[in-house]
Structures are given as C-alpha cells and as structure tokens.
C-alpha positions in Angstrom: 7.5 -7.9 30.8 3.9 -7.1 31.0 1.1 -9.0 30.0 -1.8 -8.5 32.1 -2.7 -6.1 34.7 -6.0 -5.4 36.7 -7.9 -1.6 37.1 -10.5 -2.2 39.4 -11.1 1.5 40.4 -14.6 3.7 39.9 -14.2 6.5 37.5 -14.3 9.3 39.8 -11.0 7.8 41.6 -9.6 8.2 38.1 -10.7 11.6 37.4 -9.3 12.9 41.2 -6.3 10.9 41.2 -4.9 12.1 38.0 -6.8 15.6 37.5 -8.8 14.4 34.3 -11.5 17.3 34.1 -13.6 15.4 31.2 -15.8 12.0 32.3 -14.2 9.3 31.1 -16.5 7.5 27.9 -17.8 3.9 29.1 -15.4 3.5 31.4 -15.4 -0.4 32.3 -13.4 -1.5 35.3 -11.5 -5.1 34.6 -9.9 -8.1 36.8 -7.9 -9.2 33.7 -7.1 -6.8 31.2 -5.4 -8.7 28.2 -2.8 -8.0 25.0 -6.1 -6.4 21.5 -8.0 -5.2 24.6 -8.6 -1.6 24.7 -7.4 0.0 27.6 -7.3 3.0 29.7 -5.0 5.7 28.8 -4.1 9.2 29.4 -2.5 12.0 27.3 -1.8 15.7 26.7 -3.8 17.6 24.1 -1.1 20.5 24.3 -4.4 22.0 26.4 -5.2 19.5 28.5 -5.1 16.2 30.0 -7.4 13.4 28.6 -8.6 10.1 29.1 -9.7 7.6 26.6 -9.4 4.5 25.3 -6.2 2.6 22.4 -6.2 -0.6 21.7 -3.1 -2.8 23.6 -0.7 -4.1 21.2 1.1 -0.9 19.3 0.5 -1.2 15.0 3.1 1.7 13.7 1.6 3.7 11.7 4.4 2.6 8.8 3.2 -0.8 9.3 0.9 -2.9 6.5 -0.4 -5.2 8.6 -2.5 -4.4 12.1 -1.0 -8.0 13.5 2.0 -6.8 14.4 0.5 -5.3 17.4 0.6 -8.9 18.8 4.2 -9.3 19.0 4.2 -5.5 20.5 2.7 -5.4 23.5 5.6 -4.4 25.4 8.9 -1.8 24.4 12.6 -2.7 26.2 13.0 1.2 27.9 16.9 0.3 27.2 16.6 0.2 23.6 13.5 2.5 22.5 15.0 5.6 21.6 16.9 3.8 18.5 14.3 1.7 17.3 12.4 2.8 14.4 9.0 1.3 15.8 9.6 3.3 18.8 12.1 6.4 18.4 9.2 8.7 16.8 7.1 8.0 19.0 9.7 8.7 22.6 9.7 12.2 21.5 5.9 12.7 21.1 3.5 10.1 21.8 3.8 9.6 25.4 0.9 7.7 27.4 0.3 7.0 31.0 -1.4 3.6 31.2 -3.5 3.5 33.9 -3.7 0.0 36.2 -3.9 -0.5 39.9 -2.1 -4.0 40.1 -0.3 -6.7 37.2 0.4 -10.0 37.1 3.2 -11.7 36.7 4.0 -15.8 36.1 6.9 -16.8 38.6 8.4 -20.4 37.2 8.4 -23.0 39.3 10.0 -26.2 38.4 7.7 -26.7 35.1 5.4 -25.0 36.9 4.0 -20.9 36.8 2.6 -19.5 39.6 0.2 -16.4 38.9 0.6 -13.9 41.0 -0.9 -10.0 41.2 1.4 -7.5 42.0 0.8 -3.8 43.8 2.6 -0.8 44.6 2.8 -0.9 48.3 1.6 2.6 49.3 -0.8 4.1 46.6 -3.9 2.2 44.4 -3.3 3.5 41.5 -0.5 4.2 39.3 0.4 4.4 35.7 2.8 2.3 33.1 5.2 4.6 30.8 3.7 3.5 27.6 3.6 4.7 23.9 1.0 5.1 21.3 0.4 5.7 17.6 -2.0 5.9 14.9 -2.7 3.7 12.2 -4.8 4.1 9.2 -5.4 2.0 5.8 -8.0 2.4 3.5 -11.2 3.1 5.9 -9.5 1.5 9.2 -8.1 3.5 11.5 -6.7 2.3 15.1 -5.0 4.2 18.1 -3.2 1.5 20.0 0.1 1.4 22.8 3.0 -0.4 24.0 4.0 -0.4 27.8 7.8 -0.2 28.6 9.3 -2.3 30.2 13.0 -2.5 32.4 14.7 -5.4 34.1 13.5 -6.2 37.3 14.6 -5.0 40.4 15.2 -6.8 43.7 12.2 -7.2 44.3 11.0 -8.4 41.3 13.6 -10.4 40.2 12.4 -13.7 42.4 9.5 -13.7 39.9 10.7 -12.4 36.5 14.0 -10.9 34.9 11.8 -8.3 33.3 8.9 -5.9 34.9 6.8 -2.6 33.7 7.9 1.0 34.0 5.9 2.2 37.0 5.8 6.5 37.0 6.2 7.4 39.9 3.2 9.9 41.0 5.3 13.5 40.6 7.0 12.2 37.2 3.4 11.3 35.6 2.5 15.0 34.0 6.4 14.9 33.2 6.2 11.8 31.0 3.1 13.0 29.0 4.0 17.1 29.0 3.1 17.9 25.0 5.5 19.0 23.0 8.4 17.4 21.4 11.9 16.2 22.9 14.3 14.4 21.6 14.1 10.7 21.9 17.5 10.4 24.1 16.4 12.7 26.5 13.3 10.8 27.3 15.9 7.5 27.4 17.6 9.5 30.0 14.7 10.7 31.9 13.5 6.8 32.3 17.0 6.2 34.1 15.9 8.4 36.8 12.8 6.3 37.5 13.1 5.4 41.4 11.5 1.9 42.0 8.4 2.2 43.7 7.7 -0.3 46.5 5.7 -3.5 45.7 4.1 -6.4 47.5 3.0 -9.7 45.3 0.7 -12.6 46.6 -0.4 -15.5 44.7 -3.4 -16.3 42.5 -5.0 -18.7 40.8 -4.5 -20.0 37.7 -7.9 -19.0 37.0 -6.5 -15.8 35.9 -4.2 -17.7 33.2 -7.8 -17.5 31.2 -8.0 -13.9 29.6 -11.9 -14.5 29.2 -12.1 -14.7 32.8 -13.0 -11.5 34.6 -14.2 -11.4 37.7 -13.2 -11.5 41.1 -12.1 -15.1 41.2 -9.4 -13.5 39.5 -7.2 -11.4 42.1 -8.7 -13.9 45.6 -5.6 -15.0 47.2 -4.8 -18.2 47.0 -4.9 -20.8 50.0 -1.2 -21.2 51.4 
C-alpha cells in the first residue's frame, strides 16, 4: 500500500523534471504528505501537460457521500480495470502523482518500524494514480487514488504491498489524453520494470500526520 509519501523538491525541479511549462499554483513542499490532503498531480489537457492540485482519497463521481474517499486512498493495479470505482476512470483519468520518497511501516514483533523509502538513482518520480470529479449540489471535489502492486524483492521484507512507481520514459505514456480501453492500460501496468530502491529507518515521529518537518525523514540512530 501507500499511505504517506514525502515531496521535498523546489518547484522549478518540478517544472524541468517533468516539462510542466505553466508555474505550478502555491506549490508547498511536505515531509509527510497524508490520506484528505491535497496533493501534487499531473495530467494531460489533450494540449498540454499540467500541474495542479486533487484531494488524496478518490470520491467517484457516482458516489453520495465524499467519505468514501477515506477507504480509497489506494487501487490493487491487479483488479482496476473491472471495478466499477475504477474501470472508467483506467481508460481516461490517468494521473502522475508526484513524490520524491514514501514511507512504509515494517512489523516487527508488535512493533512498526517507520521507514522512508527512495528510488536509488533519480529524486523524483511519480505514482500511477487515478482521478475523478465529484460534484453535489454547490460542492465540487477533484481527488485520486494511487495504485498499488505486490511488493517486490526488495520490498517484501517490509510490506506484501507497495506503490506503482513509473518509470521515467513510461510517465507521458501513462497520462497521454485520449481514451483506451481499461484492459490495455491493465496490460501496460504488467510491463512496469521495478525501479531500484534503498529504505532507512525513521522515527516514529512521522507516525503523526500533523508533523511536518524535518524531524520527519532524519535517520534514525542504529
């Protein structure tokens, strides 16, 4: 799974690292980005790329109540193409969610152990995520989902699950406009090559999602 991730970069790394022509509005970099918090996204207009801001935790737009975006923070890549919260949305609402480390509880005993987790040879990357649109009455929202795999070798000493990391040359492949049919985007997840991580432990200071600083991501005394 995913449940909290960092993106500590300035917004002009942003901007050059994913070829966003337009400034990115009040931009805010985060040691502890949390589950109703807005985050950084990026799409394609059908003209353009853009980057802006939904709300983590994805309300269908069939849905009568915005809490569901609670239980729906994260979509099993395995299963999305058939779900009805999730099919529509495979074959044209496609987000890059942009982070530069997450987080991950490894049990120990009755014991978690926080720890932040990178990709070894680039800062930043982007989760496969999806997004939609809700409205009711005078409400509207624009929130997203990350997907999410099971682990592989590396990850599976700390959890059975871990977030879809694009690699950088599939990133304008996952968000191209236009619509495709929910299978092939199933298929074209199954050709996601692991990228290489490195994890080192933290605090449980970061357990907190109120805390945001750099206490959050310090390495923690062997």
């Amino acid at each position: 799974m995913c449940g909290r991730y960092t993106l500590l970069a300035d917004e002009l790394e942003i901007l050059n690292e994913f070829g966003i022509e337009q400034a990115i509005d009040s931009y805010q970099p985060s040691y502890n980005i949390a589950p109703g918090q807005n985050v950084l996204a990026i799409i394609h207009d059908g003209n353009e790329k853009r980057a802006g801001y939904l709300r983590w935790g994805l309300v269908p737009s069939w849905a009568n109540d915005e809490k569901i975006g609670y239980k729906m923070i994260n979509a099993r890549s395995e299963t999305a193409h058939e779900k009805p919260s999730f099919k529509k949305l495979m074959a044209q609402k496609r987000c890059l969610i942009v982070a530069d480390s997450f987080y991950e509880w490894k049990r120990d005993g009755k014991e978690k152990q926080p720890k932040r987790i990178q990709v070894s040879d680039r800062k930043l990357f982007a989760f496969a995520g999806l997004w939609d649109k809700w409205k009711q009455e005078d409400k509207e929202l624009f929130t997203c989902t990350i997907l999410t795999k099971e682990a592989n070798h590396f990850m599976q000493d700390i959890h059975h699950r871990m977030p879809i990391i694009l690699p950088e040359n599939q990133e304008d492949e996952w968000i191209a406009s236009g619509k495709q049919h929910p299978n092939e985007i199933h298929q074209f997840l199954q050709t996601v090559e692991a990228e290489k991580l490195n994890a080192y432990n933290v605090s449980s200071y970061v357990n907190t999602a109120k805390n945001n600083d750099d206490a959050c991501i310090a390495p923690l005394a062997e």
